[in-house]
C-alpha positions as CSV (number, residue, x, y, z in Angstrom):
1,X,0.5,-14.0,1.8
2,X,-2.3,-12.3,0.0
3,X,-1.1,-9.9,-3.1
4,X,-2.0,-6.6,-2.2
5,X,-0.1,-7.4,1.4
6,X,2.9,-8.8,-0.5
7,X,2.9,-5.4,-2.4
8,X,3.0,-3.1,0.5
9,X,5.4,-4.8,3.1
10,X,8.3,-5.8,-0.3
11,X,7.5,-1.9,-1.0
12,X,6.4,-2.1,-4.3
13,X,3.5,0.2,-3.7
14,X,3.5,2.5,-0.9
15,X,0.3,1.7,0.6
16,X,-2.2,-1.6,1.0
17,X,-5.2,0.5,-0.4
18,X,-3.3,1.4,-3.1
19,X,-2.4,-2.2,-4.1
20,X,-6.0,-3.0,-3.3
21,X,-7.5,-0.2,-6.1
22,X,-4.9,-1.1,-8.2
23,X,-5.7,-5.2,-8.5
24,X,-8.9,-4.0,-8.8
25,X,-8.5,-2.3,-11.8
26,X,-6.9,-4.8,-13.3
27,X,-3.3,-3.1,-13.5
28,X,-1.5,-6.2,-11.6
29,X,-0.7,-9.8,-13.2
30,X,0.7,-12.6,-11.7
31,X,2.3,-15.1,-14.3
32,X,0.5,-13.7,-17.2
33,X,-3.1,-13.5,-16.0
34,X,-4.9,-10.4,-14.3
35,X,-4.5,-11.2,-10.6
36,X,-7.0,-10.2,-7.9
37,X,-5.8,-8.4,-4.0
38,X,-6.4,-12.1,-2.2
39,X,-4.0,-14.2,-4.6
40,X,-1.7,-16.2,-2.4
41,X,1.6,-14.9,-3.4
42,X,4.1,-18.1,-3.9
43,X,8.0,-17.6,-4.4
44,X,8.8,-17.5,-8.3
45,X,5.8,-15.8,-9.2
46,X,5.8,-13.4,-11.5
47,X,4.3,-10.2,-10.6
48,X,3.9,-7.2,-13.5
49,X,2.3,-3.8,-12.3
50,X,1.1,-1.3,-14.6
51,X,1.6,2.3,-13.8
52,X,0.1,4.6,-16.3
53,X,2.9,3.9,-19.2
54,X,5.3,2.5,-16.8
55,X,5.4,-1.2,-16.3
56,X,7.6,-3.2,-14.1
57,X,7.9,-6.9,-13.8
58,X,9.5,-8.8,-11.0
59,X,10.0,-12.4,-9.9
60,X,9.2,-13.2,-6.0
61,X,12.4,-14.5,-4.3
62,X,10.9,-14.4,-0.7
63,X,7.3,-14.0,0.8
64,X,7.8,-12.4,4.6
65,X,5.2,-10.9,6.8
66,X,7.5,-8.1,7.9
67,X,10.2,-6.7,6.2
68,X,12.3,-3.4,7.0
69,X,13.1,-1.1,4.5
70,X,16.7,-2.2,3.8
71,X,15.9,-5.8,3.9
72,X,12.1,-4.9,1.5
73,X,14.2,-4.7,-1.6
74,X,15.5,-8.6,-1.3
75,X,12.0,-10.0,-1.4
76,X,12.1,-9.6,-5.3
77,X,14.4,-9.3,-8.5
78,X,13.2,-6.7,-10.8
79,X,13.1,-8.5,-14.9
């Protein structure tokens, strides 16, 4: 699953466009190195998003291609 989809349906950021603009501007890594929107997301990658000062890192535990809001939470395991 491409990285700006796996960001929106684990509800990490709210919206695809905003995943989009923001691998674009280089504020999301995967495993250490600046990742672009069309990385194919594996499980036990490593995923850090920048927001602003804010930084949160979290480790892939389950790629799906739809996810409901109670279940979104269990696709990763915040660092």
């Amino acid at each position: 699953m491409r990285l700006d989809k796996y960001l929106k349906v684990s509800r990490l950021i709210k919206r695809r466009t905003v995943a989009n603009e923001a691998c674009d501007g280089q504020h999301v890594s995967v495993n250490g190195k600046i990742a672009r929107a069309s990385y194919e997301v594996k499980e036990g990658d490593v995923i850090e998003i920048s927001f602003g000062e804010r930084r949160i890192r979290v480790r892939v535990t389950d790629v799906r291609e739809h996810a409901l809001k109670t279940d979104a939470s269990g696709m990763y395991e915040v660092i």
